[in-house]
C-alpha positions, 0 to 999 in steps of 0.5 A: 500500500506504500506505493499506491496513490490514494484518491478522494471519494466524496473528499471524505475518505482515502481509497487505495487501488487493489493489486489484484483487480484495481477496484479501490477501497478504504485502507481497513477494507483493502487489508481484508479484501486483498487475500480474498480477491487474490484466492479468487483470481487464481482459481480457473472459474468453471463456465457456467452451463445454464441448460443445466440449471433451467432442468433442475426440478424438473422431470426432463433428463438432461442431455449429456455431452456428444461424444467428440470425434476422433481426429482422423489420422494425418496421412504422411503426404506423398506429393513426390510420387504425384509430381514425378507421376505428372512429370512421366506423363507430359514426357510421354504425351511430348514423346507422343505429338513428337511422333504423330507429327513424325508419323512414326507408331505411337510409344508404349504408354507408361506403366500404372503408377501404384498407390501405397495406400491403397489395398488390392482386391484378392478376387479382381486385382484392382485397388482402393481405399481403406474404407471402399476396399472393405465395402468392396471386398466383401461384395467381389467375395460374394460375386466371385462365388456366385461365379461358376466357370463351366469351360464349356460355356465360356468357349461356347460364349467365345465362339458366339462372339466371334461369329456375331463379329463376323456377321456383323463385319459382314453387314457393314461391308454390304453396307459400303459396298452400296 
């Protein structure tokens, strides 16, 4: 309190400023207001939850806090595999204009690239995500033993085509012929 200054209130009183909030009282009070008011300001005040207390004596449960959802997992970035990915493929779309232009047969494309993350189909060898590999596994398990392969059937299906193909192959060269 030495080094407080104290200020007049209504010239009757002196009032000297609290460390802790600012407010300013008389000398006798500050002496009992001090321990109190520094109690209080290092406790961390709960907020307060007025559903809470709007419910109290009444019939109706209170509703308990939402479950928080999880983070999802950060995935570790792979921005280099994409950039050399599209690197590959502007060489081979110039390698191709390069040789259209020349007239020379077209390069071979370039191979698939493989994503990590993705998980492979063990029934038909394609790949996807964590979550649509699950749903889409259990449905190509279902498929494949719905399946049944009859050699019989599949050549009769082959020799079928072939033949719709030559028909067809036909009809349009009666066409042109025209």
């Amino acid at each position: 309190m030495a080094g407080a200054q104290p200020f007049l209130a209504d010239g009757n009183q002196e009032l000297f400023p609290c460390e802790v909030c600012g407010r300013r009282f008389a000398a006798d009070v500050l002496e009992r207001h001090g321990p109190i008011c520094r109690k209080l300001f290092n406790k961390k005040r709960k907020p307060f939850n007025s559903l809470k207390q709007r419910l109290r004596g009444t019939d109706i449960p209170t509703v308990g806090k939402a479950p928080q959802s999880k983070p999802q997992p950060v995935r570790k970035s792979n921005w280099r595999q994409h950039h050399e990915d599209f690197i590959n493929a502007i060489q081979s779309a110039k390698q191709c204009t390069l040789a259209i232009k020349e007239g020379r047969p077209l390069p071979p494309p370039p191979p698939p690239t493989v994503n990590p993350d993705y998980i492979q189909c063990p029934y038909c060898k394609r790949r996807f995500n964590e979550t649509a590999a699950s749903r889409h596994i259990n449905f190509c398990k279902d498929q494949e033993s719905r399946r049944v392969f009859d050699p019989a059937q599949t050549a009769a299906r082959l020799a079928s085509r072939a033949q719709n193909e030559v028909v067809i192959g036909n009809t349009e060269e009666k066409l042109l012929a025209f």
